[in-house]
N, C-alpha and C positions, 0 to 999 in steps of 0.2 A: 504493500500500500504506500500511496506518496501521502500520506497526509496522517495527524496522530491520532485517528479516530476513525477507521472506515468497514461500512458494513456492509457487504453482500445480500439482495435477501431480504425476506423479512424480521422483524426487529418490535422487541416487547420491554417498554420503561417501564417497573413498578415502584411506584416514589415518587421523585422529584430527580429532575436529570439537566442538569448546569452546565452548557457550551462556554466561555471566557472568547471565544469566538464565532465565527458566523457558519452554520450549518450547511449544508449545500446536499439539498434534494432530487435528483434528477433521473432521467430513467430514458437517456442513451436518445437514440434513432425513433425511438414509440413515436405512429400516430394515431392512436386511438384513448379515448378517454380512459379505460379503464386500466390501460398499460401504463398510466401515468403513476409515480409515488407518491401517496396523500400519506400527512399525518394524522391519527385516528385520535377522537378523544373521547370520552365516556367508557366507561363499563361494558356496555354495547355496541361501543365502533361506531356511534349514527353519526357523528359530527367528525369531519375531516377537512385539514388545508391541503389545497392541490394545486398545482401548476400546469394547467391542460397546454399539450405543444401544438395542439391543432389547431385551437383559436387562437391560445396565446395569451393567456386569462387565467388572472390570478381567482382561484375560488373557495369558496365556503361551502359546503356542501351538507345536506342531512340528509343520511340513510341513499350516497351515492345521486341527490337529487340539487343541481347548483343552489342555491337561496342565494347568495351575495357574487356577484363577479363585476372583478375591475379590470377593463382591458387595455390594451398599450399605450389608449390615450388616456386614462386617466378617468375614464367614465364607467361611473359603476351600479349596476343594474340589479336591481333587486328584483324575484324572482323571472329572470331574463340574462342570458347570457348575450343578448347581443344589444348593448344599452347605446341608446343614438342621441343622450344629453349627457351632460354631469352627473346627475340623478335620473336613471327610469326605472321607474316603479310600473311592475307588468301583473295583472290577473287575467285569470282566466274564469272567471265566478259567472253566474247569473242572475245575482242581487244581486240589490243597490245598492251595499253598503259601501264606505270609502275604502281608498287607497293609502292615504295619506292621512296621520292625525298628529296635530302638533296640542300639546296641551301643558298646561303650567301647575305643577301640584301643590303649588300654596297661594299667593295673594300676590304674585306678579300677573301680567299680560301674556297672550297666546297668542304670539304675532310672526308674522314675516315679514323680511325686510327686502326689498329691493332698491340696487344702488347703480348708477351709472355714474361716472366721474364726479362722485362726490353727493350728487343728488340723492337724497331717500325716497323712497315711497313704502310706507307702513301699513301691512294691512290685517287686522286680527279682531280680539277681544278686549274690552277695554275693561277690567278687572275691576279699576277704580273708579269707572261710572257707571257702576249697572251690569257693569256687562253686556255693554253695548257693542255691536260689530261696526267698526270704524274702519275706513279708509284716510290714512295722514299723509299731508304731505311734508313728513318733517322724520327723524330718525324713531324717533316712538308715538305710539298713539297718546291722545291726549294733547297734540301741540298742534294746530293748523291742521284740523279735522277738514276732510274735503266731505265725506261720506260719512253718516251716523246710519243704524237701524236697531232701536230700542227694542226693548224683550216686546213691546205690544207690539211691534210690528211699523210704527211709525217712522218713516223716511224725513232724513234731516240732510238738506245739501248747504255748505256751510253756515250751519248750526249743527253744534252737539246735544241739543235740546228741543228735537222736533213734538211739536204739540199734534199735529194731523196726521193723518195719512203719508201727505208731501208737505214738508214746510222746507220755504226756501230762504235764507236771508241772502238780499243782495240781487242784482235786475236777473232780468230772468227774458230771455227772445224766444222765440220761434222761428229755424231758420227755414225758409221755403216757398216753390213760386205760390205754392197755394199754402197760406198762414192763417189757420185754425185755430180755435181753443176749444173744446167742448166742454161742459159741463152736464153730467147725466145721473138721472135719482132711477133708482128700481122702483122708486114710488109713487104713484100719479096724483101728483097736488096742481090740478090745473094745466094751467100755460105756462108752470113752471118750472114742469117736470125735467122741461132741457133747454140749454140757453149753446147758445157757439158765436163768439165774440171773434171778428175778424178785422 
């Protein structure tokens, strides 16, 4: 062997097992996934890291099935080995339930941030007023709210405080050759029932 530690084979740690250097996993000419060497973890072997040479993807694996793979750009795919963002997140379900859930287990916000050269845009839970779902235009919610929508269901565009349906602070147009407004009751009170202001 050229090296102070090398194994042929396979290979069973019981305890704890201490490289002081960098391990090197590898399994020759293989092009097939299962020809690859994964480290196994559990009592059961469900959970293994593997270096697939076919795609070329580093992965997380339970019970021989990928769950996490990061490929040579850096893009890493949850249940999806072949991830085409940063993050993709893949099902295969038929509920509705989500994909993604970000949430905060004490008295902070449940937000996401997006930034382009400096710029924020915040968009989440706003923990400290209600628990309102806000859109900011600022690094956290609470500061230069563009978008509210209150547990009743009430729409605020900048206001954090919408009392109606739609409350708007601040002018408000219509852009179009034909510039409508309607106003419409499901209730019949006369000639009042609907109005359209043009």
């Amino acid at each position: 062997p050229s090296q102070k530690f090398t194994v042929s084979g396979g290979s069973l740690f019981s305890g704890e097992a201490f490289f002081s250097a960098s391990l090197d996993v590898f399994s020759g000419t293989s092009s097939r996934f299962r020809d690859n060497i994964p480290l196994h973890f559990g009592t059961s072997r469900n959970f293994d890291l593997v270096y697939d040479s076919t795609s070329s993807n580093f992965e997380i694996n339970y019970q021989d099935t990928p769950a996490i793979s990061i490929n040579s750009s850096l893009e890493v795919g949850i249940g999806t080995t072949n991830p085409e963002n940063r993050l993709h997140i893949s099902t295969s379900t038929t509920d509705t339930s989500s994909q993604l859930m970000v949430q905060n287990g004490s008295s902070g916000d449940a937000a996401i941030k997006f930034n382009i050269s400096g710029q924020s845009n915040v968009i989440g839970i706003d923990n400290s007023d209600g628990n309102k779902f806000k859109i900011s235009g600022f690094s956290a919610l609470g500061t230069y709210d563009r978008l509210t929508i209150d547990t009743s269901g009430n729409v605020g565009i900048g206001t954090p405080s919408p009392s109606y349906k739609l409350s708007i602070n601040g002018s408000a147009g219509i852009e179009s050759s034909e510039q409508y407004l309607y106003f419409h009751s499901s209730a019949s009170v006369g000639s009042n029932a609907r109005a359209k202001i043009r």
